[in-house]
N, C-alpha and C positions, 0 to 999 in steps of 0.2 A: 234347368240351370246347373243342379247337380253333375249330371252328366256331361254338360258343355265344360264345365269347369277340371272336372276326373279329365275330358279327353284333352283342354288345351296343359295340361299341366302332364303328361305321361308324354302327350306329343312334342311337349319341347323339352323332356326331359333324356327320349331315349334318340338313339340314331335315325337320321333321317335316312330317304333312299336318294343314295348318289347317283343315280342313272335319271332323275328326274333333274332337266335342264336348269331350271329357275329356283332359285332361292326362298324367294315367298312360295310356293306351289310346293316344294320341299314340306315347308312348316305346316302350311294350309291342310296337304296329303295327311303328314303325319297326325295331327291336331283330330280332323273327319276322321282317320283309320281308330286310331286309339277311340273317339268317342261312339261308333260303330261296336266298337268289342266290348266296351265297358253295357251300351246297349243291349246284344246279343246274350254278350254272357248273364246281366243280370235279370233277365229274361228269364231263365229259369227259377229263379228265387221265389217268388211269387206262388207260383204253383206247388211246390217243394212244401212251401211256409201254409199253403190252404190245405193239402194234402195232411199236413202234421193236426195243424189243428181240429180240422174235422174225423183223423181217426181213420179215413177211409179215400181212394180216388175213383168212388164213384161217380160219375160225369166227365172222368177222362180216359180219352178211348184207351184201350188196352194193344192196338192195333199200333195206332200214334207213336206210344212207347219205343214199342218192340222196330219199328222201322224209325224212328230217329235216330236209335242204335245201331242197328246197323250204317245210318246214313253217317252218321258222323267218324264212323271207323275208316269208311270208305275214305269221306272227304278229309283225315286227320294224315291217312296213307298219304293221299293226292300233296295237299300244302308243306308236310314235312319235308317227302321228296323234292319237290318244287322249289324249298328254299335249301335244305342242308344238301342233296344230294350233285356232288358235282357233275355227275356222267351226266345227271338228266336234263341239268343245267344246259350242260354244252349241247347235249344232244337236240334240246328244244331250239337253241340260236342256231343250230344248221340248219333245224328244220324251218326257222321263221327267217330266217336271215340270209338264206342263200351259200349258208356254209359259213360265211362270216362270223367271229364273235365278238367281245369288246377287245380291240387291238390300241396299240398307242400310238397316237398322232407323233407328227416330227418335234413335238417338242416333251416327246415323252409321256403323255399326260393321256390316260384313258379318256375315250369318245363315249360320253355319258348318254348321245342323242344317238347310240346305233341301232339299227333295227332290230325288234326281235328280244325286247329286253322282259324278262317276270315279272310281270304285276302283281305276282303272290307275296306279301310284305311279312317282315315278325307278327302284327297286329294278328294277320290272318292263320298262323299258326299259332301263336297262344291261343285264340280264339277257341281254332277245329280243339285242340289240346281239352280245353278247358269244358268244352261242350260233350265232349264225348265222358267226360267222367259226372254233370250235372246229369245228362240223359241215362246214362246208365245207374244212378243214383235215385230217381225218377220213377226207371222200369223196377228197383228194387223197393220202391214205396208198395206198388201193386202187391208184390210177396209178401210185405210183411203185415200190411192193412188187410189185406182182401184174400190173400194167398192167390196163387197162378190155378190150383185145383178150382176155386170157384170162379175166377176170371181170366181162363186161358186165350191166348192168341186164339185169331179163326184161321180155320184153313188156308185161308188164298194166305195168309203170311206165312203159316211153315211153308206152303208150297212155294210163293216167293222165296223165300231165304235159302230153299233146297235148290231150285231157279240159278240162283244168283253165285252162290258157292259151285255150281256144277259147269258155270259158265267160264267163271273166275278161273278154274282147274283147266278146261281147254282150251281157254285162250292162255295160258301158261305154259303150256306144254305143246302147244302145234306152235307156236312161234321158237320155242326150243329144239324141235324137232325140222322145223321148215328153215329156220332163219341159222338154225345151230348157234342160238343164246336168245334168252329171254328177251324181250323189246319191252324195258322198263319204262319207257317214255309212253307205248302205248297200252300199254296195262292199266299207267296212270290215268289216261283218259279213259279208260273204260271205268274207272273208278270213281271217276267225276260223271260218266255220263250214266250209271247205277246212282249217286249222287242226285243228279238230278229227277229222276227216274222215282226215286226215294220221295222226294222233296213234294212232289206230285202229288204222290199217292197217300202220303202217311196224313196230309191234310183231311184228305177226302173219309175217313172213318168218326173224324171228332165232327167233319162238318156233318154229313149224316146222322153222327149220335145228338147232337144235338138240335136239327131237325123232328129226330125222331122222339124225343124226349120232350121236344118244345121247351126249352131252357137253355140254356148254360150256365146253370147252377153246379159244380165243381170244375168248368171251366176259368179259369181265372182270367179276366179281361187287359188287366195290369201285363200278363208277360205278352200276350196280342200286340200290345201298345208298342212296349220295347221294342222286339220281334219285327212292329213295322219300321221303326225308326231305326232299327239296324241297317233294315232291305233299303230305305232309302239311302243314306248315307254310304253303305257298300257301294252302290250304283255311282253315285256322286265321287266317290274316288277312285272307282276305275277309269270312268269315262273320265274326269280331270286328267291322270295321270296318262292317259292315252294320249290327250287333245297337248299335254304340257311336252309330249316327246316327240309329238307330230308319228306316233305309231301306234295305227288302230288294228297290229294284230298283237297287244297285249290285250285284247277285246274276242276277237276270231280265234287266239290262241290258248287263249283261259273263258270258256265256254261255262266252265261250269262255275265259276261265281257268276258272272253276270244274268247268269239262267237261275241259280236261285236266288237272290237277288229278285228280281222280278218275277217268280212264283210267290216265295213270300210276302208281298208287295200283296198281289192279288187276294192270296188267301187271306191273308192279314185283315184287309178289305170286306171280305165277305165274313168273317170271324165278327167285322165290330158290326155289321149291319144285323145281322142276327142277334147280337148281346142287345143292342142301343136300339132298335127297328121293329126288329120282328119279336123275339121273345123277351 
Protein backbone atom coordinates (compact mmCIF):
# COMPACT_ATOMS: atom_id res chain seq x y z
CA UNK A 1 0.00 0.00 0.00
CA UNK A 2 3.03 2.10 0.97
CA UNK A 3 4.39 1.75 -2.30
CA UNK A 4 1.33 2.05 -4.43
CA UNK A 5 0.77 5.16 -2.77
CA UNK A 6 5.07 6.73 -2.93
CA UNK A 7 4.36 5.50 -6.83
CA UNK A 8 0.76 7.09 -7.58
CA UNK A 9 1.90 10.29 -5.86
CA UNK A 10 5.60 10.85 -7.49
CA UNK A 11 3.65 9.69 -10.81
CA UNK A 12 1.44 12.44 -10.85
CA UNK A 13 3.53 14.64 -9.47
CA UNK A 14 6.51 14.64 -12.07
CA UNK A 15 6.40 14.82 -16.01
CA UNK A 16 4.68 12.31 -17.78
CA UNK A 17 6.09 10.78 -21.33
CA UNK A 18 4.78 12.72 -24.32
CA UNK A 19 5.44 10.33 -26.91
CA UNK A 20 2.91 8.00 -25.23
CA UNK A 21 -0.42 8.62 -27.23
CA UNK A 22 -3.25 8.39 -24.49
CA UNK A 23 -3.63 10.35 -21.68
CA UNK A 24 -4.70 7.89 -19.11
CA UNK A 25 -1.66 5.40 -20.14
CA UNK A 26 0.35 8.72 -19.72
CA UNK A 27 -0.57 8.58 -15.86
CA UNK A 28 -1.19 4.88 -15.53
CA UNK A 29 3.02 4.43 -17.21
CA UNK A 30 4.13 7.17 -15.02
CA UNK A 31 2.21 6.04 -11.54
CA UNK A 32 3.76 1.71 -12.52
CA UNK A 33 7.35 3.38 -13.47
CA UNK A 34 7.59 5.61 -10.18
CA UNK A 35 6.18 2.53 -8.11
CA UNK A 36 8.63 -0.08 -9.85
CA UNK A 37 11.63 2.34 -8.67
CA UNK A 38 10.44 3.17 -5.38
CA UNK A 39 10.22 -1.04 -5.30
CA UNK A 40 13.85 -1.58 -6.77
CA UNK A 41 15.35 0.86 -5.04
CA UNK A 42 14.15 -0.03 -1.65
CA UNK A 43 15.06 -3.31 -2.26
CA UNK A 44 18.31 -2.75 -1.13
CA UNK A 45 17.52 -1.34 2.37
CA UNK A 46 16.72 -4.48 4.01
CA UNK A 47 19.79 -6.19 3.43
CA UNK A 48 22.00 -2.94 4.13
CA UNK A 49 19.72 -2.83 7.60
CA UNK A 50 20.50 -7.01 8.35
CA UNK A 51 24.08 -6.53 7.41
CA UNK A 52 24.44 -3.54 10.24
CA UNK A 53 22.67 -5.25 12.62
CA UNK A 54 24.21 -8.62 12.64
CA UNK A 55 27.87 -6.98 12.46
CA UNK A 56 28.78 -9.26 9.68
CA UNK A 57 27.29 -10.34 5.57
CA UNK A 58 27.78 -13.63 6.27
CA UNK A 59 25.08 -15.49 3.99
CA UNK A 60 25.68 -12.94 1.37
CA UNK A 61 27.46 -13.98 -1.49
CA UNK A 62 30.61 -11.88 -1.87
CA UNK A 63 30.45 -12.83 -5.69
CA UNK A 64 26.69 -11.19 -5.81
CA UNK A 65 28.32 -8.02 -4.62
CA UNK A 66 30.98 -7.59 -6.73
CA UNK A 67 28.93 -8.24 -10.13
CA UNK A 68 25.84 -6.15 -9.06
CA UNK A 69 28.49 -3.45 -9.27
CA UNK A 70 29.64 -3.93 -12.01
CA UNK A 71 26.20 -4.56 -13.38
CA UNK A 72 24.74 -1.43 -12.52
CA UNK A 73 27.58 0.69 -13.85
CA UNK A 74 27.00 -0.95 -17.02
CA UNK A 75 23.35 -0.38 -16.96
CA UNK A 76 23.68 3.44 -15.21
CA UNK A 77 26.14 3.98 -18.64
CA UNK A 78 23.16 2.46 -20.90
CA UNK A 79 19.85 4.60 -19.36
CA UNK A 80 21.71 7.86 -18.84
CA UNK A 81 22.89 7.82 -22.38
CA UNK A 82 19.57 6.52 -23.61
CA UNK A 83 17.81 9.51 -22.05
CA UNK A 84 20.20 12.65 -21.82
CA UNK A 85 22.45 11.89 -24.63
CA UNK A 86 21.15 13.47 -28.04
CA UNK A 87 23.37 11.77 -30.73
CA UNK A 88 22.33 8.36 -29.22
CA UNK A 89 18.94 9.60 -29.17
CA UNK A 90 18.79 10.41 -32.83
CA UNK A 91 21.08 7.63 -33.73
CA UNK A 92 18.57 4.93 -32.12
CA UNK A 93 15.36 6.47 -34.20
CA UNK A 94 17.31 6.00 -37.52
CA UNK A 95 18.06 2.82 -36.51
CA UNK A 96 14.34 1.81 -35.44
CA UNK A 97 12.64 4.17 -37.47
CA UNK A 98 13.95 3.99 -41.03
CA UNK A 99 15.82 7.14 -40.67
CA UNK A 100 12.75 8.91 -39.53
CA UNK A 101 12.71 10.91 -36.31
CA UNK A 102 9.95 12.76 -34.28
CA UNK A 103 8.98 15.35 -37.27
CA UNK A 104 5.95 17.98 -37.06
CA UNK A 105 2.86 17.20 -38.72
CA UNK A 106 1.09 20.15 -41.01
CA UNK A 107 -0.27 21.62 -38.03
CA UNK A 108 3.00 21.99 -36.38
CA UNK A 109 2.61 19.76 -33.64
CA UNK A 110 5.15 16.72 -32.88
CA UNK A 111 3.78 13.04 -34.01
CA UNK A 112 4.01 11.51 -30.49
CA UNK A 113 2.93 7.85 -32.24
CA UNK A 114 6.18 7.70 -34.53
CA UNK A 115 8.08 4.70 -34.66
CA UNK A 116 11.11 4.06 -32.96
CA UNK A 117 10.48 6.02 -29.81
CA UNK A 118 12.88 5.20 -25.99
CA UNK A 119 11.14 3.44 -23.54
CA UNK A 120 13.97 4.29 -21.11
CA UNK A 121 11.85 6.94 -18.87
CA UNK A 122 13.59 9.53 -15.82
CA UNK A 123 12.09 6.61 -13.48
CA UNK A 124 14.68 4.27 -15.15
CA UNK A 125 17.61 6.39 -14.62
CA UNK A 126 17.06 7.64 -11.11
CA UNK A 127 16.67 4.08 -10.64
CA UNK A 128 20.18 2.59 -12.47
CA UNK A 129 21.62 6.17 -10.49
CA UNK A 130 20.39 5.21 -7.29
CA UNK A 131 21.24 1.37 -7.47
CA UNK A 132 24.61 1.72 -8.37
CA UNK A 133 25.48 3.84 -5.35
CA UNK A 134 23.16 1.25 -2.81
CA UNK A 135 25.29 -1.77 -4.35
CA UNK A 136 28.29 -0.20 -4.14
CA UNK A 137 27.57 0.74 -0.51
CA UNK A 138 26.55 -2.99 0.01
CA UNK A 139 30.07 -4.43 -1.52
CA UNK A 140 31.64 -1.95 1.05
CA UNK A 141 29.66 -3.49 4.05
CA UNK A 142 31.84 -6.79 3.10
CA UNK A 143 35.27 -4.54 3.78
CA UNK A 144 34.23 -3.27 6.73
CA UNK A 145 32.36 -6.26 8.56
CA UNK A 146 34.30 -9.15 7.25
CA UNK A 147 37.26 -7.39 5.36
CA UNK A 148 37.76 -8.40 1.35
CA UNK A 149 41.26 -10.31 3.03
CA UNK A 150 39.08 -12.87 4.63
CA UNK A 151 36.11 -12.85 2.16
CA UNK A 152 37.59 -12.12 -1.33
CA UNK A 153 35.82 -12.43 -4.71
CA UNK A 154 36.59 -16.01 -6.40
CA UNK A 155 38.42 -16.26 -9.47
CA UNK A 156 35.92 -16.74 -12.24
CA UNK A 157 34.94 -12.87 -11.02
CA UNK A 158 38.40 -11.16 -11.32
CA UNK A 159 38.49 -13.32 -14.41
CA UNK A 160 35.03 -11.88 -15.39
CA UNK A 161 35.75 -8.26 -14.76
CA UNK A 162 39.25 -8.63 -16.55
CA UNK A 163 36.80 -10.45 -19.54
CA UNK A 164 34.63 -7.63 -19.55
CA UNK A 165 37.03 -4.50 -19.20
CA UNK A 166 39.24 -6.24 -22.12
CA UNK A 167 36.21 -6.59 -24.29
CA UNK A 168 34.92 -3.17 -23.52
CA UNK A 169 38.57 -1.75 -24.73
CA UNK A 170 38.14 -3.48 -28.19
CA UNK A 171 35.21 -3.05 -29.07
CA UNK A 172 36.05 0.87 -28.44
CA UNK A 173 38.85 1.08 -30.43
CA UNK A 174 38.24 -1.32 -33.71
CA UNK A 175 34.87 0.67 -34.24
CA UNK A 176 37.33 3.85 -33.88
CA UNK A 177 39.59 2.32 -36.05
CA UNK A 178 37.07 0.66 -38.64
CA UNK A 179 34.30 3.00 -38.55
CA UNK A 180 36.85 6.15 -37.91
CA UNK A 181 34.49 7.14 -34.57
CA UNK A 182 33.38 5.42 -31.86
CA UNK A 183 29.62 3.64 -32.47
CA UNK A 184 28.10 5.09 -29.04
CA UNK A 185 24.88 3.60 -29.89
CA UNK A 186 26.42 0.15 -29.94
CA UNK A 187 28.70 0.33 -27.14
CA UNK A 188 25.54 1.03 -25.32
CA UNK A 189 24.12 -2.29 -26.11
CA UNK A 190 27.09 -4.05 -25.51
CA UNK A 191 26.62 -2.58 -22.06
CA UNK A 192 23.16 -3.61 -21.69
CA UNK A 193 23.97 -7.00 -23.03
CA UNK A 194 27.20 -7.28 -20.16
CA UNK A 195 24.09 -6.12 -18.17
CA UNK A 196 22.18 -8.85 -18.79
CA UNK A 197 25.01 -11.28 -18.88
CA UNK A 198 25.48 -9.82 -15.20
CA UNK A 199 21.95 -10.12 -14.10
CA UNK A 200 22.36 -13.96 -14.90
CA UNK A 201 25.09 -14.80 -13.38
CA UNK A 202 25.46 -12.75 -10.04
CA UNK A 203 22.22 -14.72 -9.13
CA UNK A 204 23.52 -17.84 -9.51
CA UNK A 205 26.46 -17.53 -6.47
CA UNK A 206 23.90 -16.56 -3.57
CA UNK A 207 21.49 -19.31 -5.10
CA UNK A 208 24.25 -21.84 -4.65
CA UNK A 209 25.44 -20.42 -1.37
CA UNK A 210 22.54 -20.88 -0.08
CA UNK A 211 21.87 -24.26 -1.30
CA UNK A 212 25.14 -25.07 0.08
CA UNK A 213 24.72 -23.67 3.47
CA UNK A 214 21.01 -25.10 3.53
CA UNK A 215 19.64 -21.56 4.71
CA UNK A 216 19.13 -18.31 3.91
CA UNK A 217 19.90 -16.99 6.99
CA UNK A 218 21.81 -13.44 6.16
CA UNK A 219 19.93 -13.48 3.06
CA UNK A 220 17.25 -11.05 3.60
CA UNK A 221 13.90 -12.26 2.03
CA UNK A 222 12.11 -8.67 2.27
CA UNK A 223 14.53 -7.10 -0.68
CA UNK A 224 13.66 -10.83 -2.83
CA UNK A 225 10.07 -9.43 -2.34
CA UNK A 226 10.64 -5.89 -3.57
CA UNK A 227 13.16 -7.00 -6.24
CA UNK A 228 10.17 -9.25 -7.53
CA UNK A 229 7.66 -6.64 -7.61
CA UNK A 230 10.04 -4.27 -9.29
CA UNK A 231 10.60 -7.12 -12.28
CA UNK A 232 6.93 -7.35 -12.50
CA UNK A 233 5.83 -3.96 -12.81
CA UNK A 234 9.03 -2.95 -15.11
CA UNK A 235 7.49 -5.69 -17.47
CA UNK A 236 4.03 -4.26 -17.11
CA UNK A 237 5.27 -0.75 -18.40
CA UNK A 238 7.22 -1.65 -21.02
CA UNK A 239 4.99 -3.83 -22.68
CA UNK A 240 1.96 -1.03 -21.78
CA UNK A 241 3.91 1.55 -23.38
CA UNK A 242 4.65 -0.52 -26.41
CA UNK A 243 0.93 -1.78 -26.93
CA UNK A 244 -0.08 2.25 -25.96
CA UNK A 245 2.20 3.55 -29.21
CA UNK A 246 1.29 0.51 -31.24
CA UNK A 247 5.46 0.20 -31.36
CA UNK A 248 6.92 -3.13 -30.22
CA UNK A 249 10.50 -2.07 -31.11
CA UNK A 250 10.72 -0.13 -27.89
CA UNK A 251 10.60 -3.96 -26.77
CA UNK A 252 13.26 -5.46 -29.81
CA UNK A 253 15.11 -2.27 -29.27
CA UNK A 254 15.68 -1.98 -25.43
CA UNK A 255 16.55 -5.66 -25.01
CA UNK A 256 18.01 -5.11 -21.90
CA UNK A 257 15.31 -4.03 -19.53
CA UNK A 258 12.97 -6.33 -20.59
CA UNK A 259 15.66 -9.24 -20.26
CA UNK A 260 16.23 -8.37 -16.76
CA UNK A 261 13.05 -7.81 -16.12
CA UNK A 262 12.40 -11.28 -16.53
CA UNK A 263 15.61 -12.94 -15.17
CA UNK A 264 14.83 -11.21 -12.02
CA UNK A 265 11.23 -12.39 -12.21
CA UNK A 266 12.78 -16.08 -12.33
CA UNK A 267 15.36 -15.65 -9.80
CA UNK A 268 13.23 -13.89 -7.54
CA UNK A 269 11.10 -17.08 -7.76
CA UNK A 270 13.59 -19.51 -6.92
CA UNK A 271 15.01 -17.13 -3.96
CA UNK A 272 11.46 -17.35 -2.25
CA UNK A 273 10.99 -21.14 -2.96
CA UNK A 274 14.11 -21.80 -1.11
CA UNK A 275 13.52 -19.21 1.85
CA UNK A 276 9.59 -20.49 2.22
CA UNK A 277 10.05 -24.41 0.77
CA UNK A 278 13.07 -25.70 0.97
CA UNK A 279 15.17 -24.30 3.93
Amino acid sequence: TGLLLGGTVLGLAFPKNPHLPSPTWQILSNVIGFTYFLAWSLSFYPQIFLNRQRKTTRGLSVDFCVLNVLGYICYTVYTTNFYWNESVIDAYKDKNSGGSSMVGDDTGENNSNEKGQITVQGNDVAFAIHALVMASFTLGQVGVYDSFKARPPSRRVYLFLFATGAFCTLYLLSTRILQGQINVLGFLYVLGTIKIIITIAKYIPQALLNRSRRSTVGWNVYNVILDLTGGVLSLLQLVGDCADMGDWTGITGNPAKISIALVTICFDLLFLVQHYIFY
